[in-house]
N, C-alpha and C positions, 0 to 999 in steps of 0.2 A: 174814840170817834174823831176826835178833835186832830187827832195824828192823819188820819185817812184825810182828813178836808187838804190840809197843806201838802199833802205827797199829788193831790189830785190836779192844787194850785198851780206847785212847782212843774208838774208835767204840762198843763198847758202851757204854762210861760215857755219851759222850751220847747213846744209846737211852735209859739209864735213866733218864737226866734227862727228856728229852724226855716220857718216858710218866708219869712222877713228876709234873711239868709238868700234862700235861691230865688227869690225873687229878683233880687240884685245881683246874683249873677248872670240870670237868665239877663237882665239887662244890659248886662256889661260884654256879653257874650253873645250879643242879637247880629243876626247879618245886615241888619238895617245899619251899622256900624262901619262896616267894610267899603271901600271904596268901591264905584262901579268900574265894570271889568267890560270891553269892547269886543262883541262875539267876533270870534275869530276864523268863523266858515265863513270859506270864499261865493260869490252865488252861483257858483257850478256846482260846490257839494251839497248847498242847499237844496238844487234841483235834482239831482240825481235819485231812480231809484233806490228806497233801502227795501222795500216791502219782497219777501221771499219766503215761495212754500218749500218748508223744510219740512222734512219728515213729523216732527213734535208739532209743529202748524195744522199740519195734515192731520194727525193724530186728534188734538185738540176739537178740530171741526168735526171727526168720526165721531167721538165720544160726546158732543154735544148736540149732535146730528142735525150740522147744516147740512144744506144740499149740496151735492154734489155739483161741479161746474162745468 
């Protein structure tokens, strides 16, 4: 019995390490890290249409049955 206690011990201890572990990498590896970067659309691509009924669009709205336009 006394054997099961410590196999039960040693397995927590490396839980904690382990999440101790990526804790600190997630830290070290956050974009909050990263320099900021300057959007690089001009304000004409900003304005321009992207919005387009394609076939899967169409589809999509069939299958969920908006109305028709």
């Amino acid at each position: 019995m006394a054997g099961q206690q410590e196999a039960k011990l040693g397995r927590r201890a490396f839980l904690r390490t382990l999440a101790a572990g990526a804790t600190a990498a997630v830290g070290t590896a956050s974009p909050i890290n990263e320099a900021a970067r300057a959007d690089s659309a001009t304000t004409d691509e900003k304005r321009r249409a992207r919005y387009r009924e394609t076939d899967h669009v169409n589809a999509f709205y069939r299958v969920n049955r908006y109305p028709a336009q």
